[in-house]
Every structure is written in structure tokens, then in C-alpha cells.
C-alpha positions in Angstrom: -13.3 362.6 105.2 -12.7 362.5 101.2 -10.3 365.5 101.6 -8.1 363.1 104.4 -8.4 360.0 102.1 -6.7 362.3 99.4 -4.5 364.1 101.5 -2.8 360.3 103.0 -2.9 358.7 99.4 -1.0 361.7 98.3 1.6 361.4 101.4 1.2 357.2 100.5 2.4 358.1 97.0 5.5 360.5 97.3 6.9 358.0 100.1 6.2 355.3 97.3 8.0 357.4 94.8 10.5 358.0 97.3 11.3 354.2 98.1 11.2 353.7 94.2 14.2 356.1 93.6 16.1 355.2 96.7 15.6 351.4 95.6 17.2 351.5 92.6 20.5 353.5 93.2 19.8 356.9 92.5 22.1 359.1 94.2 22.8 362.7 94.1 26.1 363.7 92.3 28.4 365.4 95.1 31.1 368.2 94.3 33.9 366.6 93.3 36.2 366.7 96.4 40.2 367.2 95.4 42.9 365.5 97.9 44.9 367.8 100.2 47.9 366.7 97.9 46.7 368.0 95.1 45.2 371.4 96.5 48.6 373.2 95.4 49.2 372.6 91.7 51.7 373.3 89.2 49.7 373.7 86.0 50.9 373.7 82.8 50.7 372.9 79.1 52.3 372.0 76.1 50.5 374.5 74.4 50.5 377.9 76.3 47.4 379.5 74.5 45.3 376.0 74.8 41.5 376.8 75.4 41.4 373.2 77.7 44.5 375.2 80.0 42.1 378.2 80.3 38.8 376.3 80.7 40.6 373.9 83.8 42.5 377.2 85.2 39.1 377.9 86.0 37.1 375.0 86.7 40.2 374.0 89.0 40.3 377.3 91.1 36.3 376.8 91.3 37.5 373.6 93.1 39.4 375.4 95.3 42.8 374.3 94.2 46.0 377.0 94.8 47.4 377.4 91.2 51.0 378.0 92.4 54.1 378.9 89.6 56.2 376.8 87.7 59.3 376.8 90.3 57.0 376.0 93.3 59.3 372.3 95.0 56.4 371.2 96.7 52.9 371.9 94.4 52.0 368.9 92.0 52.2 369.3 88.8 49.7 368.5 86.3 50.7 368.7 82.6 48.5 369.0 79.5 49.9 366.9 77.6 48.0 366.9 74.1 44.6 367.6 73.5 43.4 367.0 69.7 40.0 367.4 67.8 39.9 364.6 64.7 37.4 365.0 62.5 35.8 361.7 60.7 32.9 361.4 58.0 30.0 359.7 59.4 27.4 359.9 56.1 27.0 361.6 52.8 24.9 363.4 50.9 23.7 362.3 47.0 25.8 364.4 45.6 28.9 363.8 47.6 29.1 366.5 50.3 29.6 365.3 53.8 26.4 365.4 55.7 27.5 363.8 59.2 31.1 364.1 61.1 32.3 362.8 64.4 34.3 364.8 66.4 36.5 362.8 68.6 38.6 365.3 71.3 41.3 363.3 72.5 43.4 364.4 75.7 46.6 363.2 77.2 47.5 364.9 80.5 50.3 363.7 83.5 50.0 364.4 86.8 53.2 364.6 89.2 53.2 364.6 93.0 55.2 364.8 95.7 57.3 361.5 96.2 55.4 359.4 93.3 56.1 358.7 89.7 54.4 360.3 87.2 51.3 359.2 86.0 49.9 359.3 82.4 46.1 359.5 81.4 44.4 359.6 78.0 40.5 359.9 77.6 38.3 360.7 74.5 35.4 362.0 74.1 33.1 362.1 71.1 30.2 364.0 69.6 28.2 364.0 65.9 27.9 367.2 64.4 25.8 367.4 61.0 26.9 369.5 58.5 24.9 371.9 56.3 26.7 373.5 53.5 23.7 375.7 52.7 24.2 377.0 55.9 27.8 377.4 56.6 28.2 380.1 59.1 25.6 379.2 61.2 27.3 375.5 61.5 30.8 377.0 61.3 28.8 378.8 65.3 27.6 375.2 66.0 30.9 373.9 65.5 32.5 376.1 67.9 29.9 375.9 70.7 30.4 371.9 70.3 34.3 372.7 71.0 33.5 375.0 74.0 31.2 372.1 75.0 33.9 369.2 74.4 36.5 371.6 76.5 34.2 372.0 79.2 33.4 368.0 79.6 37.3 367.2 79.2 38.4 369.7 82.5 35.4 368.1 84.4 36.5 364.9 83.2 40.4 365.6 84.4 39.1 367.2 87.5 36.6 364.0 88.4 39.7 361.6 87.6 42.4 364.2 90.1 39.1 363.6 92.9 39.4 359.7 92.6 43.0 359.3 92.6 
């Protein structure tokens, strides 16, 4: 008898937990889905040798999308822009060296289909990074992993924003 008391109170509680989660809007994030317009794609940038053009080359084939070349008449065509890393002092140490920065990673990208104007978005994103000079090559690492991190986040960001148009 005890061990079926335990067993429904521990059924009575997950469906609980359940209904708890359901109630207040959790969802699951779903893959973001790119319209048939955009599943042939021009893509290019300002800056041939960017790290963001390589990091969405790849994040946009993982989405299935047909990079096609430059002279293709029918592809849409999305266009890095700019994409910028500013660097700003957040706090100082005593003595005058910078202890805290924010990075902000600013991108500008248009996005041409088939029969519409060209449209123009801009996002930032933003990160702290606390600087050691004590330890500069380990922070000079830290700083590059943040930038592999920001470029990451921005092509998820461009590909989440291409899924909601």
C-alpha cells in the first residue's frame, strides 16, 4: 500500500510540474525554419575575409539554404553590410589601468529578393569583458573566444530575423 501511495504522489507531482511549465508559456525553441524565397541566396560581403561571412556560410548551409554565385538572376541576395567591434571603458583600476570594457558588435546587413526592395537591418550586441594586465595573454585568448562567441550569436541572430520575415 505505502509503495502505491508513493508511486501516485510521484505520478501527482510530475503532472503538477508539468501543468506548472505549460501554464506559464514555456515552449520549446524550434529550428529556425527559412522561407522557400530565401532557400537560394546570393551571399556576400563588404569584406571578403570577414569571420561573420564565414561563420553564416556555415550556420546558413546548416539551415539548408543553396548558397548559389554572385551572377545567379533569381537567388536573393543578402549583403554584409558592416559588422564592427567598439571597445568602451566600463571601470578602472587605482592606478589608472582599465579594469572593465564593453564590447559592443554592431552589424548592418541588406537582404534583396526577388520583386521587393531592399531591406536594411542593424542589430547590436553587447558583452563585458574584464581586463587583467597581469595576465595579458591569457585575456588577449578570452578576448578572442568572446569575438568567436559575438560572431556566432550575430549569424543566429541574422538567420532568426531571415526565418521571420
Amino acid at each position: 500500500m505505502p509503495t502505491l501511495l508513493l508511486r501516485y504522489s510521484g505520478l501527482a507531482l510530475f503532472a503538477l510540474g508539468l501543468l506548472l511549465l505549460t501554464g506559464c508559456g514555456f515552449q520549446l525553441k524550434q529550428a529556425s525554419y527559412i522561407p522557400a524565397d530565401l532557400r537560394d541566396m546570393v551571399l556576400v560581403a563588404k569584406d571578403p575575409k570577414s569571420a561573420l561571412l564565414e561563420q553564416l556560410t556555415l550556420d546558413l548551409q546548416r539551415a539548408q539554404v543553396n548558397l548559389t554565385p554572385k551572377d545567379s538572376k533569381t537567388a536573393a541576395e543578402l549583403v554584409i553590410v558592416k559588422d564592427t567591434l567598439e571597445r568602451q571603458t566600463l571601470s578602472l583600476f587605482k592606478n589608472g589601468q582599465v579594469a572593465q570594457y564593453e564590447l559592443a558588435y554592431s552589424v548592418t546587413y541588406q537582404l534583396t529578393r526577388k520583386g521587393r526592395e531592399p531591406s536594411e537591418h542593424h542589430f547590436e550586441l553587447y558583452r563585458t569583458y574584464q581586463d587583467d594586465p597581469d595576465q595579458a595573454l591569457a585575456k588577449s585568448k578570452e578576448m578572442e573566444l568572446l569575438l568567436t562567441e559575438l560572431r556566432r550569436r550575430a549569424s543566429q541572430r541574422i538567420i532568426r530575423q531571415l526565418s521571420q520575415l
